[in-house]
Structure formats: C-alpha cells, structure tokens
FIMARLO-573572 format. One line per 3 residues: number of its first residue (from 1); their letters; for each residue x, y, z of N, C-alpha, C. Coordinates in Angstrom, 3 decimals. Layout:
N
NUM = a = X,Y,Z,X,Y,Z,X,Y,Z; ...
***
This chain:
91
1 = xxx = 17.867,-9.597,-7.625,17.512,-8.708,-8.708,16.025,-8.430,-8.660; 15.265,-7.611,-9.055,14.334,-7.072,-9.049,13.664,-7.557,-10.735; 12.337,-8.236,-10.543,11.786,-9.319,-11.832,10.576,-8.154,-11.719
4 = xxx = 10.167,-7.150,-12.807,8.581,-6.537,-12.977,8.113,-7.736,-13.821; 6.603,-7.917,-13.181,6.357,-9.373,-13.551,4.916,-8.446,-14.260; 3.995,-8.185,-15.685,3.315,-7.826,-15.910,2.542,-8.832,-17.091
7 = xxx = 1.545,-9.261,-17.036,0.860,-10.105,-17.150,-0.964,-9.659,-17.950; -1.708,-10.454,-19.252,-2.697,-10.408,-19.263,-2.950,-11.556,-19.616; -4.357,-12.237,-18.919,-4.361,-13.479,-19.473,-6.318,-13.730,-19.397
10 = xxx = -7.106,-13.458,-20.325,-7.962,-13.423,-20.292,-9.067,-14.550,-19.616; -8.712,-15.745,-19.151,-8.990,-16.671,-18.535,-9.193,-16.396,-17.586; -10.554,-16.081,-16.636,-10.547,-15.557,-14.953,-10.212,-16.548,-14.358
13 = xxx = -9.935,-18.197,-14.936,-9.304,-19.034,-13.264,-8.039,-19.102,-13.655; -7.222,-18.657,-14.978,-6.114,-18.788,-15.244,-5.145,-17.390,-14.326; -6.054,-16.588,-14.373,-5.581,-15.199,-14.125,-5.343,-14.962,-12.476
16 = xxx = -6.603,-15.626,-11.540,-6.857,-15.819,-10.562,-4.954,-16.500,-9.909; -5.514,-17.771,-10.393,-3.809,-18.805,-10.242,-2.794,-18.412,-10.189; -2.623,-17.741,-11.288,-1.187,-16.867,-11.671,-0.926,-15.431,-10.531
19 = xxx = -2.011,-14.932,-10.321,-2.095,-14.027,-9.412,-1.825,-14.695,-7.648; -2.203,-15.362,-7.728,-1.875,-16.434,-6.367,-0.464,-17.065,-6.281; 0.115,-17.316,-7.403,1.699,-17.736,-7.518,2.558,-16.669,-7.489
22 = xxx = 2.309,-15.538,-7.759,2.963,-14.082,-7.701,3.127,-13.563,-6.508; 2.039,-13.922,-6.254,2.091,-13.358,-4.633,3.153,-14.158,-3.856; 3.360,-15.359,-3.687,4.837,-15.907,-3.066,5.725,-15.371,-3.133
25 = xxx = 5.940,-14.639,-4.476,7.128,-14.484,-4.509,7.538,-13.085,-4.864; 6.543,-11.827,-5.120,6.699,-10.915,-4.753,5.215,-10.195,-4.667; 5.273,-8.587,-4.687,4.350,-7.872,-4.178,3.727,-7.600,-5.280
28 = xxx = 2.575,-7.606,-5.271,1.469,-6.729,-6.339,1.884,-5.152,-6.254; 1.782,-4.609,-7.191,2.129,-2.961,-7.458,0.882,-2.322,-8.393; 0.366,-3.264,-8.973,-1.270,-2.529,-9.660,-1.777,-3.840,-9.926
31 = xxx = -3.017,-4.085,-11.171,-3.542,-5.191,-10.767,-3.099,-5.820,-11.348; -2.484,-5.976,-12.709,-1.985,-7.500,-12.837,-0.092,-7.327,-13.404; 0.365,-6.182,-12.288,1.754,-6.227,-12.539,2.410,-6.637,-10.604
34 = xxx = 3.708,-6.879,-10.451,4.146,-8.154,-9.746,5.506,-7.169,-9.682; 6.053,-6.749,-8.252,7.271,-6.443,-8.393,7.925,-7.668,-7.653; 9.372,-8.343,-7.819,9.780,-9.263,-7.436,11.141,-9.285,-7.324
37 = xxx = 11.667,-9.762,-5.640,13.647,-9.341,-5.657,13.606,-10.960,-5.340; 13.864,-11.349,-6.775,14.512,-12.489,-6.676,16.234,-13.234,-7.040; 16.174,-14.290,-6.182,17.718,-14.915,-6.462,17.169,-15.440,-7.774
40 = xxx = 18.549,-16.157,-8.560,18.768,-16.820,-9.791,17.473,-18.017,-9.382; 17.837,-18.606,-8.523,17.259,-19.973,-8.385,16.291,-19.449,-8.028; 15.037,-18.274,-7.513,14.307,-18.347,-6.925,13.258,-18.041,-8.557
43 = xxx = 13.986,-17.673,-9.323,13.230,-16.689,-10.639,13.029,-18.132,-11.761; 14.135,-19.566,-11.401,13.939,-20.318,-12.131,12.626,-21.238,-11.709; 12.144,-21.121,-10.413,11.101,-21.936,-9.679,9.951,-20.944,-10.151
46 = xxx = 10.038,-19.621,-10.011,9.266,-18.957,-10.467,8.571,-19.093,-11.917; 9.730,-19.337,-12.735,9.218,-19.639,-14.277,8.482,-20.824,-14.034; 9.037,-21.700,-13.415,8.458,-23.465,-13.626,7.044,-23.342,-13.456
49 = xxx = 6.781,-22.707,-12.037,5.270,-22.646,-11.561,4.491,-21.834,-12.309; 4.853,-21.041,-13.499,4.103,-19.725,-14.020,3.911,-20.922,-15.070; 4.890,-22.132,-15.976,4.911,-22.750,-16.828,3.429,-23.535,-16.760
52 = xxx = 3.417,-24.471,-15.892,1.944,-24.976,-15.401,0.676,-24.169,-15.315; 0.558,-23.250,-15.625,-0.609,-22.338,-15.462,-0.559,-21.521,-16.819; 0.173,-20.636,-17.511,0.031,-20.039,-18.615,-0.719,-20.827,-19.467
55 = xxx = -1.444,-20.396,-20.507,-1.311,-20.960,-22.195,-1.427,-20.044,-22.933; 0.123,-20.565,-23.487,1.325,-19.981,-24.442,0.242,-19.574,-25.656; -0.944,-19.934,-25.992,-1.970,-19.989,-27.215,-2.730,-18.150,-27.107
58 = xxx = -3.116,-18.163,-25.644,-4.090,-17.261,-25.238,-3.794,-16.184,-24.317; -2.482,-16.469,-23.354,-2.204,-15.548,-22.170,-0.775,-14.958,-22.744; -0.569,-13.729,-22.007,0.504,-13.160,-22.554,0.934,-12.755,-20.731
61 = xxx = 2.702,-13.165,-20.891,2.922,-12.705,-19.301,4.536,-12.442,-19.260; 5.209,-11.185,-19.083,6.488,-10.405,-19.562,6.798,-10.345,-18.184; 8.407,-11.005,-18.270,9.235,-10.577,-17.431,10.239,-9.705,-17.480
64 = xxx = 10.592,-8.486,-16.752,11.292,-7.286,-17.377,12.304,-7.651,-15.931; 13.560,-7.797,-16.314,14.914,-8.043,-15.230,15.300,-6.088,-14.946; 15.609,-5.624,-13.932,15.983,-3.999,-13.913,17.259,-4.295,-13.154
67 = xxx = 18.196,-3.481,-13.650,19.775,-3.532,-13.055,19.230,-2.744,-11.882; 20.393,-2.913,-10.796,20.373,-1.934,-10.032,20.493,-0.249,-9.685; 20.632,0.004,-10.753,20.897,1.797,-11.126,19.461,2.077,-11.506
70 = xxx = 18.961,0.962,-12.282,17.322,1.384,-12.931,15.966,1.179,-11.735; 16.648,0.238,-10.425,15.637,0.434,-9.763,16.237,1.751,-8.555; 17.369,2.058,-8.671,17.569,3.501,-7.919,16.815,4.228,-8.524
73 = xxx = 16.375,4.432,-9.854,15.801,5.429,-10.782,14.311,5.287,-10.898; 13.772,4.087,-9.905,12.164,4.421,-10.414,11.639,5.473,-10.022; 10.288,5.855,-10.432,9.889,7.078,-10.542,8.621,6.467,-9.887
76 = xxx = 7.696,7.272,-9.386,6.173,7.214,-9.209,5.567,8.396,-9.014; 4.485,8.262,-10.071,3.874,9.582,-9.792,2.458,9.301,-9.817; 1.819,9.411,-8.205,0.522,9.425,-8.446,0.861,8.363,-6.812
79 = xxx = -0.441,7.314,-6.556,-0.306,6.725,-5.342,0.928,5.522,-5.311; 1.466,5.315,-4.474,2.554,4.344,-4.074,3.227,4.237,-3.977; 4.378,3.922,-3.075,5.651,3.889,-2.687,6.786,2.492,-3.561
82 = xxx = 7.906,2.947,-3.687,9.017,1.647,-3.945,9.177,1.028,-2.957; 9.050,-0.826,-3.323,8.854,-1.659,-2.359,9.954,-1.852,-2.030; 10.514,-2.315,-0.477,12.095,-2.613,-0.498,11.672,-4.069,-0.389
85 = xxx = 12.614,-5.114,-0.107,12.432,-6.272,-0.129,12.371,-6.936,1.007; 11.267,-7.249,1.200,10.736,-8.740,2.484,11.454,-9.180,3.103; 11.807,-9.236,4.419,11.956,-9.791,5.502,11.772,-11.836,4.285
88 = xxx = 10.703,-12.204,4.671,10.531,-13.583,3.749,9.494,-13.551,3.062; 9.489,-14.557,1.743,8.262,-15.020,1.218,8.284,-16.114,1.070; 6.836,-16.778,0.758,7.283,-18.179,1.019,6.543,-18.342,-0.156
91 = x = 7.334,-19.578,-0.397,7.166,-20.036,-1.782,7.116,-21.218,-2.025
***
C-alpha cells in the first residue's frame, strides 16, 4: 500500500532523524513529505522507529494510507513524476 508520510516537527535534530528513518523506507516527494509502498509489517516497524524519535508534546507527523484507485488518480502539477516502487529499501 502506498503510506504519504507528511510531517512538521520543529526540533532541527528531531526533524533531521525522522527524515533519515523515512528515507529507508520510502522516497522524499518535497521536503518534509515521504511517499511509501509499504507491507502491513513493514508500516508497523515503520511506526515503532518514528515512535522513538517523535514528541507527541511538540512534533506533529500524519500518516495518510491511499487505496489503489487513489494512487491511479494522483495528479501533479508543476515538477515531478509518480514514484513506482523500489527494486529494495533497506530498513
């Protein structure tokens, strides 16, 4: 499934981190949004590692799940292409 991972977290080493754990597991698409085709189990490792780094007090970080009809339907207008999904990432 496809995870838009969009994120603000005013902390620059919190933000840094979180931006470094995203990247495993999917592609950057602007600067602090995250497109991601993950399995069940890959999105629950995903939460765990985002768990250790957030604070729930100060950072705000939304995971949006898209069926498959809604990512046939993305749109872009302006620079960038729809990512297909990786060969691997490692995580």
């Amino acid at each position: 499934m496809l995870i838009l991972v969009s994120y603000d977290i005013p902390d620059d080493r919190r933000r840094t981190q979180l931006a470094h754990t995203l990247k495993d597991f999917g592609e950057r698409v602007q600067y602090s949004v995250f497109e991601c085709r993950l399995t069940d189990d890959q999105l629950d490792h995903l939460r765990s590692r985002m768990a250790k780094l957030v604070d729930p007090a100060e950072d705000s970080v939304r995971l949006y799940r898209l069926c498959a009809d809604c990512v046939r339907r993305i749109e872009i207008q302006g620079l960038g292409v729809v990512k297909q999904d990786p060969e691997v990432y490692i995580a």
